[in-house]
C-alpha positions as CSV (number, residue, x, y, z in Angstrom):
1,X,2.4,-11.7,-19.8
2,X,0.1,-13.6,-22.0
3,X,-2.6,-10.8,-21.8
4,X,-2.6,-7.4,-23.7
5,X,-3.7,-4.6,-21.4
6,X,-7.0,-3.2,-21.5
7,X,-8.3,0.4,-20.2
8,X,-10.7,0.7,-17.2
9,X,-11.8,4.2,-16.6
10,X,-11.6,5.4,-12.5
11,X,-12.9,8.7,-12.1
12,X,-11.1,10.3,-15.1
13,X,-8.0,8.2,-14.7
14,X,-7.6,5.6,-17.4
15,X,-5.5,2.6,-15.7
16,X,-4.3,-0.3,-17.6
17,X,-5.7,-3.6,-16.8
18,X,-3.7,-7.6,-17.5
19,X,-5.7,-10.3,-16.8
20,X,-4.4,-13.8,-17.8
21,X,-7.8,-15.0,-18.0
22,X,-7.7,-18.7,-16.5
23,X,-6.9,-20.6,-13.8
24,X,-6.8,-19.7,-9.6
25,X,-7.4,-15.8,-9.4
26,X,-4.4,-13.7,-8.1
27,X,-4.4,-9.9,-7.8
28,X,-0.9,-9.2,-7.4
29,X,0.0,-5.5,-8.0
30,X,3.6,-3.7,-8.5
31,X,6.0,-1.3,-6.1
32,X,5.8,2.4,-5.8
33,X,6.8,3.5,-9.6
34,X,6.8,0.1,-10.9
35,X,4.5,-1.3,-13.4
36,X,3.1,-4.6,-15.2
37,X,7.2,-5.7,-16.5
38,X,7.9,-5.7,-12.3
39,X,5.2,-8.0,-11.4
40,X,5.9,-10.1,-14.8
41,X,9.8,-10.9,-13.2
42,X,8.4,-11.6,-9.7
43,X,5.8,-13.8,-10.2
44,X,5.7,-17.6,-11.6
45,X,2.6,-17.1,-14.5
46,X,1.7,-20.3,-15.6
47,X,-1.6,-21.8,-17.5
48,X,-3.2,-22.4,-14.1
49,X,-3.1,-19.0,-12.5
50,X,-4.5,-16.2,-13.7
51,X,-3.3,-12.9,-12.4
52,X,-4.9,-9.8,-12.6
53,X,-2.3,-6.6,-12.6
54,X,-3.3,-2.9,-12.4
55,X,-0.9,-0.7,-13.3
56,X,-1.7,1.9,-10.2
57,X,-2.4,5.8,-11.3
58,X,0.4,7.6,-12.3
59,X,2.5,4.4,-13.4
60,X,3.0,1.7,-15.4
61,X,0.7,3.0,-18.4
62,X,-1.9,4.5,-16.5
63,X,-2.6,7.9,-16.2
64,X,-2.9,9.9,-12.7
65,X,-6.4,11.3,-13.2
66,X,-7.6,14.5,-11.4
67,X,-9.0,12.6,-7.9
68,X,-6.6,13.4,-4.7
69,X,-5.1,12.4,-2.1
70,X,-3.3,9.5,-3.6
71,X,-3.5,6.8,-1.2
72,X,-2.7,3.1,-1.0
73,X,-6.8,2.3,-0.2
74,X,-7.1,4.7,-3.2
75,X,-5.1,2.1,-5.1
76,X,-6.8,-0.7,-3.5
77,X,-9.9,0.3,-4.6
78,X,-8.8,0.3,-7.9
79,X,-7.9,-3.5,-7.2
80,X,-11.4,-4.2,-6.6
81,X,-12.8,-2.2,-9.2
82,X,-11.0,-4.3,-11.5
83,X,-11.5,-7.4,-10.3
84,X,-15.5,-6.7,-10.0
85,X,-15.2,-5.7,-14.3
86,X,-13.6,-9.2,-14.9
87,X,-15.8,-11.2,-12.9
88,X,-12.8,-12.1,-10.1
89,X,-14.6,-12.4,-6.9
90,X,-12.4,-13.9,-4.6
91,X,-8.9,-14.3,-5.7
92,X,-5.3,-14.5,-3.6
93,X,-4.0,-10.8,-3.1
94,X,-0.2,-10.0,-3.4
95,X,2.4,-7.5,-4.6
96,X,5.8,-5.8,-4.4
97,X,6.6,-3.3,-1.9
98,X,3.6,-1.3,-2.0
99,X,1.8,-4.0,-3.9
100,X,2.4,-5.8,-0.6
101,X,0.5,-2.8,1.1
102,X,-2.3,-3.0,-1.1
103,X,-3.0,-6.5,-0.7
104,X,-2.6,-6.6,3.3
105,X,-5.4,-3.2,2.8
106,X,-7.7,-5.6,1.0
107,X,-6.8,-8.9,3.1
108,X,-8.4,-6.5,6.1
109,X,-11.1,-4.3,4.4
110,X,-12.3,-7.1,2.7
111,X,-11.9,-10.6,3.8
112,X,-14.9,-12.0,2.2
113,X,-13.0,-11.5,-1.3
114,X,-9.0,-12.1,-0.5
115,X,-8.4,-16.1,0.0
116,X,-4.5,-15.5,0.4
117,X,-1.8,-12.9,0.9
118,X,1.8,-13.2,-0.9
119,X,4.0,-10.0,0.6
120,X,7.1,-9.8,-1.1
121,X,10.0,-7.5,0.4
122,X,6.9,-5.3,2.0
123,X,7.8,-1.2,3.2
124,X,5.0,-1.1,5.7
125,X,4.0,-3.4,8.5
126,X,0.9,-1.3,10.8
127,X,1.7,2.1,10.6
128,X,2.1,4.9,8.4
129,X,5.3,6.6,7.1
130,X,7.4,4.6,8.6
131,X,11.2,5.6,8.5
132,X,12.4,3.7,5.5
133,X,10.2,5.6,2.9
134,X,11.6,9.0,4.4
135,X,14.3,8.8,1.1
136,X,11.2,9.1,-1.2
137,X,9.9,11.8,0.4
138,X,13.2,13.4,-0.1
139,X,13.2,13.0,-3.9
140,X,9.5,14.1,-3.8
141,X,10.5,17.6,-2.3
142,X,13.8,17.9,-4.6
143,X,11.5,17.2,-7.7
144,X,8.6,19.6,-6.5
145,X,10.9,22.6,-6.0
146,X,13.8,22.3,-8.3
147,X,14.9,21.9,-12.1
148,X,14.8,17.5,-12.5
149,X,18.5,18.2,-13.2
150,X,19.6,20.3,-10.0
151,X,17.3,17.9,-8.2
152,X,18.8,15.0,-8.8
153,X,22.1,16.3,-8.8
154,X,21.0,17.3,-5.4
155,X,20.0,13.9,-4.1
156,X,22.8,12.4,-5.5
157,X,25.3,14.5,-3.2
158,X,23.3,13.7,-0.2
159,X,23.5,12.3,2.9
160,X,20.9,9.7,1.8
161,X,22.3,9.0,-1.4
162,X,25.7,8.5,0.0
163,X,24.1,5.9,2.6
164,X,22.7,4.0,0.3
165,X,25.6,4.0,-2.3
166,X,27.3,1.9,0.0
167,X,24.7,0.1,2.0
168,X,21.8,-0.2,-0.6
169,X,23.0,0.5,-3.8
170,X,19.9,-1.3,-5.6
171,X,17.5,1.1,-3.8
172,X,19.6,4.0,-5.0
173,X,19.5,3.3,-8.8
174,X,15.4,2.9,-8.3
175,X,15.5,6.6,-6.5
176,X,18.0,8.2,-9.2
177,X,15.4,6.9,-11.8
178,X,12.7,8.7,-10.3
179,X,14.1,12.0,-11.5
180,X,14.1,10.5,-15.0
181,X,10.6,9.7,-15.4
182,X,8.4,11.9,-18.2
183,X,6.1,12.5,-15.6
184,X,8.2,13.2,-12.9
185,X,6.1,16.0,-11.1
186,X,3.0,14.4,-10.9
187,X,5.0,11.0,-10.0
188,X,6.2,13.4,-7.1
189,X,3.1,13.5,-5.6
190,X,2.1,10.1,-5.9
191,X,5.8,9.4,-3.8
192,X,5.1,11.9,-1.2
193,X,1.4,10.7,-0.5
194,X,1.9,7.0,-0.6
195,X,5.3,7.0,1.1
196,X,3.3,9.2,3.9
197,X,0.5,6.6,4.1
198,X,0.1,2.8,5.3
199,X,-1.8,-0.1,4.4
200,X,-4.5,1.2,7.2
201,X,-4.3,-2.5,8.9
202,X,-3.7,-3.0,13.4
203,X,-1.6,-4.9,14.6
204,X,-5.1,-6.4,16.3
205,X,-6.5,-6.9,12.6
206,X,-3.3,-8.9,11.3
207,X,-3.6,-11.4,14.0
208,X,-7.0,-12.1,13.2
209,X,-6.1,-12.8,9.6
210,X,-7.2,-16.4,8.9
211,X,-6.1,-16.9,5.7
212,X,-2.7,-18.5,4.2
213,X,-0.2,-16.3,3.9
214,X,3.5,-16.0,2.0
215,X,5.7,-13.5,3.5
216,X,9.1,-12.9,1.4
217,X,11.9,-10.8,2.5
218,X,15.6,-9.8,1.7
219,X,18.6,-8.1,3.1
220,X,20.6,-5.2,1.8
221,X,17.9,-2.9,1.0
222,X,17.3,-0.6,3.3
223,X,13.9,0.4,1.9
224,X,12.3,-3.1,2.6
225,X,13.8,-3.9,6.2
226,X,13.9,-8.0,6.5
227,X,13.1,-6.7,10.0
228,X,9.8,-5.5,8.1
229,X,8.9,-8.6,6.2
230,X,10.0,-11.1,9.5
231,X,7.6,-8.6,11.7
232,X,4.4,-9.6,9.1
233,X,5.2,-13.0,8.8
234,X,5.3,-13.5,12.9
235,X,2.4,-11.3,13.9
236,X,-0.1,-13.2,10.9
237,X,-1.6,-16.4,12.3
238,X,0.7,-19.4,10.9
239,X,2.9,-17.1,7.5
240,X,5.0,-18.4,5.7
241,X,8.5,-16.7,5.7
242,X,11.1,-16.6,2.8
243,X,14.2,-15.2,2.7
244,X,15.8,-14.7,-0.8
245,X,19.2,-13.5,-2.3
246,X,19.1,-9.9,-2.3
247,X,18.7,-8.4,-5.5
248,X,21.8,-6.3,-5.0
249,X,23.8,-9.3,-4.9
250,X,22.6,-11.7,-8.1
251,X,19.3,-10.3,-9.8
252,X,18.8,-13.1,-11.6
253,X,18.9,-15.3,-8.4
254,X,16.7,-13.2,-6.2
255,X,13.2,-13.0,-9.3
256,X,14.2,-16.8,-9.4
257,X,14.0,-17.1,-5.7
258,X,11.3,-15.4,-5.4
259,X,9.0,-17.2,-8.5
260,X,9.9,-20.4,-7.3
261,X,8.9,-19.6,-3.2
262,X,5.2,-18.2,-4.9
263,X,4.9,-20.7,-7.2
264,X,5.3,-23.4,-4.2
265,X,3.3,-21.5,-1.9
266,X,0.6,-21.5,-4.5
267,X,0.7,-25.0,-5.6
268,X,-0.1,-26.3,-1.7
269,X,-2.4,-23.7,-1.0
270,X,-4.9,-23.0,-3.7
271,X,-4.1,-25.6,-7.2
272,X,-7.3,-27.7,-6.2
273,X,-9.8,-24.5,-5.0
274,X,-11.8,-23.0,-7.8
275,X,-11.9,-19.7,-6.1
276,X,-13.4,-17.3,-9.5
């Protein structure tokens, strides 16, 4: 990582900060139950980036606080407030999944700070709760009403689960693990409201985007459609697209893929801007 984490206090949610401190500023933020170690195998650190990671409420290190509805603006907020205590005024915005979300929130709430967008294997593309978050929805409700180990037992037998043990098997292992977390129930409702919401961002706003843009996007996950990632990169002006080995097939392969697609995408874009 190259940074140890510090705390920034939101409300009464403490939320772990990583800044690398140097170089062209990139917020890039982690999935839905992921944390700073995600973002770390996705994206290419070197001396002349510096990234900024917040490890969103209720993950990662951070705790949930008592402020509700979780929400990805919620989260995006956070982003900036974070970026504001470090002195990061304009910076590239990117992330995983729902780091992807996040970053398309700020690219169209707050164009006068994001420079860039990197989307990698994004969930949402204009509206909210789309179809492919419905499974964490599902582990939400198991986790809220049962035991963790009649709930998961539950999930596993499934009609969902069973899907995805064949189709998506990646996603499955990352939904199992959500009924393995130590703070499972509050977790729950952080799945539930996120997996509900969207990035708030039209179809309108996303074409007006004027900013260079990285979309990357995989098959055999049905949680982050390639229909999904080829939709962004098409409807914002002149993306980027990417398509990497899914992760299902060669992990290894698909961070490497990925690294190396941000990395080049950053190197054209951004190595001779001082953007802080």
């Amino acid at each position: 990582m190259g940074a140890a984490p510090t705390i920034m206090l939101r409300d009464d949610a403490a939320l772990h900060v990583l800044d690398t401190g140097q170089g062209v500023p990139i917020a890039f933020q982690h999935g839905l139950g992921g944390d700073a170690a995600q973002v770390a195998l996705n994206f290419p650190d070197s001396p002349s980036r510096r990234r900024l990671t917040i490890e969103c409420r209720a993950q990662g290190g951070s705790g949930a606080g008592g402020k509700r509805p979780f929400s990805i603006a919620m989260f995006a907020d956070d982003v900036l407030a974070a970026a504001d205590a470090v002195g990061m005024e304009r910076f590239v915005a990117g992330g995983i999944s729902m780091g992807a979300a996040i970053a398309l929130h700020l690219a169209a709430h707050h164009p006068d700070r994001v420079t860039g967008l990197v989307l990698v294997r994004p969930a949402w593309t204009f509206g909210a709760a789309p179809r492919n978050m419905r499974p964490y929805v599902e582990v939400a409700e198991l986790i809220s009403r049962l035991p963790l180990d009649e709930a998961r037992d539950a999930f596993a037998s499934s009609a969902t689960a069973t899907r995805f043990r064949s189709e998506a098997p990646d996603n499955l292992a990352s939904l199992l693990g959500f009924f393995a977390r130590d703070n499972a129930t509050v977790f729950a409702e952080v799945m539930q409201a996120i997996a509900n919401d969207g990035p708030s961002v039209t179809r309108a706003t996303a074409t007006s985007l004027a900013i260079p843009t990285l979309v990357i996007g995989s098959g055999i996950d049905l949680v982050h459609p390639l229909a999904t990632a080829r939709e962004l990169a098409e409807t914002i002006p002149g993306a980027v697209f990417a398509e990497v080995t899914p992760k299902a097939v060669d992990k290894d392969r698909h961070f490497t893929e990925i690294r190396a697609a941000i990395g080049g995408f950053l190197d054209r874009n951004f190595n001779n801007q001082d953007q802080s």
